[in-house]
C-alpha positions as CSV (number, residue, x, y, z in Angstrom):
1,X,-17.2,20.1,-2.1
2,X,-19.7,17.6,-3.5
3,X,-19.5,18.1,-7.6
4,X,-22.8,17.3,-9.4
5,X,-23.7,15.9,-12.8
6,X,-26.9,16.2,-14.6
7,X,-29.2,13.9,-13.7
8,X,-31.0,12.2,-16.2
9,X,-34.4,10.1,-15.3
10,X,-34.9,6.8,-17.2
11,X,-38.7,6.5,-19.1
12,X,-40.4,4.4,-16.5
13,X,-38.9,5.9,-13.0
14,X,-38.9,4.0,-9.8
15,X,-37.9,6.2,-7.8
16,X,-38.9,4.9,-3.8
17,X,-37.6,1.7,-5.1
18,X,-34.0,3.6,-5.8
19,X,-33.8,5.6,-3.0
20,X,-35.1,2.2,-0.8
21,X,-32.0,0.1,-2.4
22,X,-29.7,3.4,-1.9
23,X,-30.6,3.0,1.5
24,X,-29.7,-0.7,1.9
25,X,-26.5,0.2,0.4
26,X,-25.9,2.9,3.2
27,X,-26.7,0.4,6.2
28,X,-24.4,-2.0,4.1
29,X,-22.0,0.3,4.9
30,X,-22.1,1.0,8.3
31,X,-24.8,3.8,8.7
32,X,-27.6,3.8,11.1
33,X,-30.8,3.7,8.7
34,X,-34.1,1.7,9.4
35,X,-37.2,1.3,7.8
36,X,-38.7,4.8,9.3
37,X,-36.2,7.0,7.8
38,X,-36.0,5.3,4.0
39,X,-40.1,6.6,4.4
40,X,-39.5,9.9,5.5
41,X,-36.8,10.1,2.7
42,X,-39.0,9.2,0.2
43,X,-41.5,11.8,1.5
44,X,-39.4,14.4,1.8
45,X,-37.9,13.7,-1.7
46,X,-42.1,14.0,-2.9
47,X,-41.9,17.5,-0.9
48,X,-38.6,19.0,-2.2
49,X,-39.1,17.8,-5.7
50,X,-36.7,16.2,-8.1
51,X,-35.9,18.8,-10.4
52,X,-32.1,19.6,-9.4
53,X,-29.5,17.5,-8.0
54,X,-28.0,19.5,-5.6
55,X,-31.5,19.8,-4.0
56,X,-32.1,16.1,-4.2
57,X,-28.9,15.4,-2.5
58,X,-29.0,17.4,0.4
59,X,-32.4,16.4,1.1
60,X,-31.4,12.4,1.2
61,X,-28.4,13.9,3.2
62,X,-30.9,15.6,6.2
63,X,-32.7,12.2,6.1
64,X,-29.9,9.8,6.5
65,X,-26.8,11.1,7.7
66,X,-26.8,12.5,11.8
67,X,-23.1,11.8,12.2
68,X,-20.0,14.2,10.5
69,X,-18.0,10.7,10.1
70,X,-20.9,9.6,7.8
71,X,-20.8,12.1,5.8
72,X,-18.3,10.9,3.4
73,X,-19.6,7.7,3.1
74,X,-22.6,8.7,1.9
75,X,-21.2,11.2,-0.7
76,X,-19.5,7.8,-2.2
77,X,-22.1,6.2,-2.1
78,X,-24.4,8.8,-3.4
79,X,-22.0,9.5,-6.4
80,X,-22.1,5.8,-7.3
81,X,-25.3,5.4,-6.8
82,X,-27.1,8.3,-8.8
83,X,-24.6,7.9,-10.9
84,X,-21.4,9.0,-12.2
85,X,-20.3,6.3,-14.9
86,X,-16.5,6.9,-14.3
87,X,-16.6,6.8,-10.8
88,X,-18.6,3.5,-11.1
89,X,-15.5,2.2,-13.3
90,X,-12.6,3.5,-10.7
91,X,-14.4,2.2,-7.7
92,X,-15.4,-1.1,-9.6
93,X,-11.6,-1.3,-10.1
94,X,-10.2,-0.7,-6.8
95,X,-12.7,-3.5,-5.7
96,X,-11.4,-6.1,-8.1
97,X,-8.3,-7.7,-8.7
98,X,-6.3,-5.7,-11.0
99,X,-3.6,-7.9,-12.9
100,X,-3.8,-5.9,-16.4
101,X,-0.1,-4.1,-15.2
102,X,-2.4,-0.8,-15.2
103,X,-2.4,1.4,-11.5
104,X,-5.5,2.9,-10.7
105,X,-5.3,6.7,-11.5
106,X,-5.5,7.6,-7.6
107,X,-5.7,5.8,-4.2
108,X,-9.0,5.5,-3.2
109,X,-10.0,7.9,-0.3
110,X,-11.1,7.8,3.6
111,X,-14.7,5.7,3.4
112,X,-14.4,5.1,-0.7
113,X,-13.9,1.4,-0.2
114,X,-16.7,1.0,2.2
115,X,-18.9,2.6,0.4
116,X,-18.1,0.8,-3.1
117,X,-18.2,-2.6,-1.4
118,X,-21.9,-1.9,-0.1
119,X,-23.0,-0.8,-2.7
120,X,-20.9,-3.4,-5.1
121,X,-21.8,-6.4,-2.7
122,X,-22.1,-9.5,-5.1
123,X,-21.3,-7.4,-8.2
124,X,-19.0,-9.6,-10.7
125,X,-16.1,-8.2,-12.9
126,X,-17.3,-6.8,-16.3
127,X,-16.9,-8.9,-19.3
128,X,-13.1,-8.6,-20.7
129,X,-12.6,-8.0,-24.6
130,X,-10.5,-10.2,-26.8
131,X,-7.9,-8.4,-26.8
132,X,-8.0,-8.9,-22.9
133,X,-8.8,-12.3,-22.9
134,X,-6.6,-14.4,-20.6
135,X,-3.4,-16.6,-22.3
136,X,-3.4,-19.7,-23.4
137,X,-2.6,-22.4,-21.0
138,X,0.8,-23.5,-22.7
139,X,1.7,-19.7,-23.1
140,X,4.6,-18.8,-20.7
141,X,4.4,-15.9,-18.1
142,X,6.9,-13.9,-15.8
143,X,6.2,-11.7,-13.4
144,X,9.0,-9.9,-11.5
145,X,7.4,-10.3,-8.0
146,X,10.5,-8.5,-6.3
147,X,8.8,-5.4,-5.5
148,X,5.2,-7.0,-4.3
149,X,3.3,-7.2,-0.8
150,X,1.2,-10.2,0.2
151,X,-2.2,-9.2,1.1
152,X,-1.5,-9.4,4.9
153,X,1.5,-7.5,4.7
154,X,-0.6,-4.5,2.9
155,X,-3.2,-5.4,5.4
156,X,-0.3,-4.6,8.1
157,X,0.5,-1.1,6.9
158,X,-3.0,0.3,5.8
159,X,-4.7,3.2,7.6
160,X,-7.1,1.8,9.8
161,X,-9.8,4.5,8.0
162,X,-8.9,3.4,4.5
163,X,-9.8,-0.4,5.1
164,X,-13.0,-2.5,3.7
165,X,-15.5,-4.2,5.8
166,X,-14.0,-7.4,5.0
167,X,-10.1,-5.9,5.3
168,X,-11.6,-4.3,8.6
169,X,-12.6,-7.8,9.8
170,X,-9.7,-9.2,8.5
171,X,-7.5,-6.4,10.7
172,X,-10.0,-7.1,14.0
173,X,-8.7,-11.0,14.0
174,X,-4.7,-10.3,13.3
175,X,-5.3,-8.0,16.5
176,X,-6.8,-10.2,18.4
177,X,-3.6,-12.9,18.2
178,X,-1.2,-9.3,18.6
179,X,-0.2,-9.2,22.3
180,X,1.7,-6.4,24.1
181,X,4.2,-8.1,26.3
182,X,6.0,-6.5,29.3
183,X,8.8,-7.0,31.3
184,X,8.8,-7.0,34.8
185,X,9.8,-4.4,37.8
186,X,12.1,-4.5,40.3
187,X,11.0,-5.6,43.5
188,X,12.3,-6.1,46.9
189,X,9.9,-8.7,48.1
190,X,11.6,-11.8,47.6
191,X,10.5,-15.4,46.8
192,X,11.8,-19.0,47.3
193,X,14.8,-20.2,44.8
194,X,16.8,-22.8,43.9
195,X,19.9,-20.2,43.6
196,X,20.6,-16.9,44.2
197,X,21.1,-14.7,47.2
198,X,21.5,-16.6,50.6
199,X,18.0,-16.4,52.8
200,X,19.7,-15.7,56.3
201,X,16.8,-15.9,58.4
202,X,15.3,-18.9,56.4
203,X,18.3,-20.6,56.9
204,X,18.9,-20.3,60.3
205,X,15.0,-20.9,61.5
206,X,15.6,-24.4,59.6
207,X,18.9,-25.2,61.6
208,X,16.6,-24.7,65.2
209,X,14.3,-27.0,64.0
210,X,17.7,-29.7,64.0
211,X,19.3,-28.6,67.0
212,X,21.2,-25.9,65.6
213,X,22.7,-27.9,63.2
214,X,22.7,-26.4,59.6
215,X,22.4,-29.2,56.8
216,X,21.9,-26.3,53.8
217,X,21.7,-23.1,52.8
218,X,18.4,-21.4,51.4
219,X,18.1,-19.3,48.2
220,X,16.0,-16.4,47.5
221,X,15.6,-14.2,44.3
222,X,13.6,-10.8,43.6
223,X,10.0,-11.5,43.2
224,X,8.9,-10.3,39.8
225,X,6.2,-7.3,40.0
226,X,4.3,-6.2,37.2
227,X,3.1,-3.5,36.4
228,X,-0.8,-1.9,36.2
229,X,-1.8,-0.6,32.2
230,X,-4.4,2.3,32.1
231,X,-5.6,2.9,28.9
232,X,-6.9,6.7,28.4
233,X,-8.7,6.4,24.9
234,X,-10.9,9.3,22.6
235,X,-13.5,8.3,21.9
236,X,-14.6,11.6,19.7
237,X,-16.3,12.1,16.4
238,X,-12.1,12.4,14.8
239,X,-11.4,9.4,16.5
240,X,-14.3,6.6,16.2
241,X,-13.1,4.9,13.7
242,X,-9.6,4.5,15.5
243,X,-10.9,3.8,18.8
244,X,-13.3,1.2,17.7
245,X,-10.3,-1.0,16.4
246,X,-7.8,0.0,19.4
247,X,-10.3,-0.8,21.6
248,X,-10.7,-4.1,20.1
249,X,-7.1,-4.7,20.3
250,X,-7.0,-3.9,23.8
251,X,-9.9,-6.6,24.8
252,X,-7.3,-8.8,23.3
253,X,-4.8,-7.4,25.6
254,X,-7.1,-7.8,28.8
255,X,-7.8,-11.1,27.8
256,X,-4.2,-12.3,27.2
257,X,-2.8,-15.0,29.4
258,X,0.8,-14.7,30.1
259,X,1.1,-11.2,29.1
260,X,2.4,-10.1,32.3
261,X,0.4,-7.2,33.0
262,X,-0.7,-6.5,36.5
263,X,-4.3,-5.3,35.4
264,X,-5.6,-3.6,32.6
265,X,-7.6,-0.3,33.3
266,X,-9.6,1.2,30.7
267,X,-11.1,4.6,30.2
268,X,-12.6,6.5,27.4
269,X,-13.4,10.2,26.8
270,X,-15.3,12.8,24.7
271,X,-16.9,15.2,26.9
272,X,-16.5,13.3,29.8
273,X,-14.5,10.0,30.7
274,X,-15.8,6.7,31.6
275,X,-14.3,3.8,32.7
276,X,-14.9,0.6,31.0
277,X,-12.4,-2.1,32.5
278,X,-15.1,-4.6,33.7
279,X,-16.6,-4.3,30.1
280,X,-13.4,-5.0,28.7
281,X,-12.8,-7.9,31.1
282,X,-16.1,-9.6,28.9
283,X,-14.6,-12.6,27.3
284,X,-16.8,-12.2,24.3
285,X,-15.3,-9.0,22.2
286,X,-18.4,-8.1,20.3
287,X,-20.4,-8.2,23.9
288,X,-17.6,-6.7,25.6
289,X,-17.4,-3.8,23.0
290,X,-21.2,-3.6,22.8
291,X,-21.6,-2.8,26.7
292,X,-18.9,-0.6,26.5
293,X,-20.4,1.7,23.8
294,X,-23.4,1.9,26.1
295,X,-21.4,2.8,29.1
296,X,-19.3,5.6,26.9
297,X,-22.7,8.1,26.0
298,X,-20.4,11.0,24.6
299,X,-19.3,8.0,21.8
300,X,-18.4,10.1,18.7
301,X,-19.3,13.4,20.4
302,X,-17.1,16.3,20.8
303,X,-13.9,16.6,22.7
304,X,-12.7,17.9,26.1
305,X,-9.1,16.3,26.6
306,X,-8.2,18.8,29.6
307,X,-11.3,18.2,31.6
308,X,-11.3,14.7,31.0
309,X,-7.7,14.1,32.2
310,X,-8.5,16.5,35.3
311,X,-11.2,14.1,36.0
312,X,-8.4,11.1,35.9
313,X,-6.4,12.5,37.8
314,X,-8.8,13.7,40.8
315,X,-11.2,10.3,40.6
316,X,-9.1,7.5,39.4
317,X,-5.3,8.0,39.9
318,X,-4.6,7.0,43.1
319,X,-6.4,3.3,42.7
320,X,-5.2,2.1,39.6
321,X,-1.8,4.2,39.2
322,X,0.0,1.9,41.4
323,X,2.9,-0.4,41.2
324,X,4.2,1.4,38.8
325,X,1.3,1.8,36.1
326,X,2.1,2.5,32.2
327,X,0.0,5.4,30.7
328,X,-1.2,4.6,26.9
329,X,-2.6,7.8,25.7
330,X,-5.0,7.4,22.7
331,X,-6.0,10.5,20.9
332,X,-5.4,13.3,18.1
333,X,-4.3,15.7,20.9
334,X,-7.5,18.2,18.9
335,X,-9.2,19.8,22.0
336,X,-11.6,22.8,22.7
337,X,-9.9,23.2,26.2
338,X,-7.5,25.8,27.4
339,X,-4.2,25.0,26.6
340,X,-2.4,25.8,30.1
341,X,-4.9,24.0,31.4
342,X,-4.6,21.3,29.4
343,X,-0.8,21.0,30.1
344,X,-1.1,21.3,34.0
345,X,-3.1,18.3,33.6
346,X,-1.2,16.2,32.0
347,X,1.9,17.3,33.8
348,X,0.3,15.6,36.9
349,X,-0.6,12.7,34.8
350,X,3.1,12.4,33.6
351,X,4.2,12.5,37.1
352,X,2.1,9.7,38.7
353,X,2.6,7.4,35.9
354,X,5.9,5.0,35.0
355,X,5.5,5.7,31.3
356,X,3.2,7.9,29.6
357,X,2.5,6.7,25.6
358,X,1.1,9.1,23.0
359,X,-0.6,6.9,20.3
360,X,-1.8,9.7,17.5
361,X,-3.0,8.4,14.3
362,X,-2.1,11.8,12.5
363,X,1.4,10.5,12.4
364,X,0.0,8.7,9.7
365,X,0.9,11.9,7.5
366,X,4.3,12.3,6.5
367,X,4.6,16.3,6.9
368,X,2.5,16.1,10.1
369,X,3.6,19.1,12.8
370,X,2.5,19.9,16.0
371,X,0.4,23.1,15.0
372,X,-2.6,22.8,17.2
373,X,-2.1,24.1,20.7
374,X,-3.9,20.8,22.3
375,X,-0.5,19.0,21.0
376,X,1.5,21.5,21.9
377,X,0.7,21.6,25.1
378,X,0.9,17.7,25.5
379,X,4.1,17.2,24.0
380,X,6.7,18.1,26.8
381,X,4.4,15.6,29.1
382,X,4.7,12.5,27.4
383,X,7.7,9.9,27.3
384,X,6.8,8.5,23.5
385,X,4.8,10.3,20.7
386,X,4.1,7.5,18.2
387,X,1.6,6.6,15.5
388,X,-1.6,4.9,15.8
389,X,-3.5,4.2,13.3
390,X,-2.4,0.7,11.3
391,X,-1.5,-3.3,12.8
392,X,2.0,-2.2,11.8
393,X,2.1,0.7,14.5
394,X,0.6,-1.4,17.0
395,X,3.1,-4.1,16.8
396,X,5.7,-1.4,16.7
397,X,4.1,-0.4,20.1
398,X,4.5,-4.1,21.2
399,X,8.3,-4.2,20.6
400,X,9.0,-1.2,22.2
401,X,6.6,-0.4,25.6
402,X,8.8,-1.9,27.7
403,X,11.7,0.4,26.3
404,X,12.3,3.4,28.7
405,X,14.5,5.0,26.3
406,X,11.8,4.7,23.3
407,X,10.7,8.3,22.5
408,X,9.3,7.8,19.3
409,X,9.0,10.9,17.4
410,X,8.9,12.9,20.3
411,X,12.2,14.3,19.9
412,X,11.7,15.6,16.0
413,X,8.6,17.0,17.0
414,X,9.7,19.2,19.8
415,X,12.9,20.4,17.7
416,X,10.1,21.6,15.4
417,X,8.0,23.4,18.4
418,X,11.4,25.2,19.0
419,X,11.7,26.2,15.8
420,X,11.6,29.9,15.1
């Protein structure tokens, strides 16, 4: 719930100038706003009137905001904007280096950082007093560092949905150098070797061509196979934000040379699934990304897990589940579909597939439990259950996707489905 203060208009009002910078400050931070809706925000704000806050905020909210993961952003925004003094002060602090050995009197919240760094862009620090004036130079300092993080290392473990623009770009380009190795199959096509098993028939076809006479012996070792990686990713209004930097890893991980993986196959789904390898296979990641939110029309949309996997399963499995394919399964397990049908589904999944990996960034929450009958019915199906939504879980992912005994927290979780 939105809480509103009094507002209080200055002598000489400008107001389509404010609500014109307001809106700059909004497409600073990631909404969708040209010049045709800042106009039809300012006449709408001439209809409604300015007399009451509430009013006034709910009208700037029909003109600018068309997406629920906007929504918070723009209440930031809007409280720092028109104007909450304190809130100016907290956000102004969680944007600036803090070495006064004061914390900040709460973590800032989903889209808060966003939203203070558009609006803040260029903004300086505030003047300090003299009390607070820095040391003198000759003036000796110590600082127990024992129990500090280096910014990449915070960088490494913070939600994906709680990052800055600049930490977000920061997070795109440690991803893009992350790689997801894998090991290879067993085979039993062989290949020429220096040592190993004896190659009988090799052998013997090159004594005939001496007369019979047989100078050496041939080798021959297990050619290595390698394995197919589909990549079955949500794409819904809950999961944009995730999905956007996933997907960015996993460009990387098409991309890679030397990773080992057979092919990378690529799919997202809302309300329907679409399949976006060749998009992915773009060397450039911003086109790549670009063509593949064209491709993907239910982006940010609603969410039908069940039908999308039936859709897999009947259209796609048999061509890129082969050779022993790895599933990574990208979503909140939150669906509108039935959840018997939802489970058949992904029971035929689980059976085509080597591996199937659950990557859920409401792991993220320490007390998290499968309560929602989507991941309910989900859980028995999958091989791993793990979290999703930092760099630090995606490395985690790296160390341990070629693990057949990795279960994540799989096990917990279903000891707490059993639960009376």
């Amino acid at each position: 719930m939105v809480e509103h203060i009094p507002l209080e208009l200055p002598d000489d009002p400008k107001l389509a100038g404010n609500i014109t910078h307001f809106a700059r400050a909004l497409r600073r931070a990631g909404l969708p706003i040209g010049p045709g809706r800042v106009i039809d925000a300012i006449r709408a704000v001439e209809a409604a009137g300015f007399s009451d806050k509430r009013d006034f905020y709910w009208t700037l909210h029909a003109c600018f905001v068309n997406r629920p993961e906007h929504r918070t952003v723009f209440a930031q925004l809007f409280r720092l904007y028109w104007r909450d003094p304190r809130y100016l002060e907290h956000m102004m602090a969680a944007m600036l280096p803090a070495i006064r050995g004061v914390q900040e009197d709460r973590p800032a919240q989903a889209a808060e950082k966003r939203a203070a760094e558009a609006l803040l862009d260029g903004a300086e620090a505030p003047p300090q007093d003299e009390e607070e004036a820095p040391p003198e130079e000759d003036a000796l300092i110590e600082v127990d560092a024992s129990l500090t993080m280096s910014s990449s290392e915070r960088l490494r473990s913070l939600d994906f949905e709680q990052m800055s623009l600049a930490e977000m770009a920061e997070a795109k380009r440690m991803l893009a150098r992350l790689s997801l190795p894998v090991k290879p199959l067993p085979s039993r096509r062989a290949m020429v070797s220096p040592t190993g098993r004896i190659d009988a028939a090799r052998s013997l076809r090159a004594a005939l061509r001496r007369g019979g006479e047989m100078q050496q012996l041939a080798f021959k070792k297990p050619r290595p196979r390698y394995p197919n990686l589909v990549v079955l990713c949500d794409i819904s209004g809950s999961m944009s934000q995730y999905s956007r930097v996933i997907l960015h890893f996993l460009h990387a991980v098409s991309n890679a040379k030397g990773a080992g993986w057979a092919q990378v196959h690529a799919f997202t789904f809302g309300t329907r699934l679409t399949n976006i390898s060749r998009h992915l296979a773009t060397r450039d990641v911003d086109a790549a990304l670009a063509a593949a939110g064209a491709e993907a029309q239910d982006w940010e949309g609603g969410t039908r897990i069940g039908a999308s996997i039936e859709a897999f399963n009947r259209d796609w499995s048999r061509r890129v589940m082969g050779q022993g394919a790895v599933v990574l399964l990208i979503t909140d397990g939150l669906d509108r579909d039935a959840p018997d049908d939802l489970a058949r589904h992904m029971q035929r999944l689980h059976l085509s597939a080597r591996r199937v990996i659950w990557l859920n960034p409401l792991l993220r929450w320490d007390g998290f439990a499968p309560k929602a009958a989507g991941i309910r019915a989900m859980l028995p199906h999958v091989d791993s259950f793990r979290a999703g939504h930092s760099i630090a879980s995606l490395e985690e992912l790296a160390q341990v996707i070629s693990r057949p005994d990795d279960v994540g927290e799989k096990a917990r979780l279903l000891a707490a489905v059993d639960a009376p």
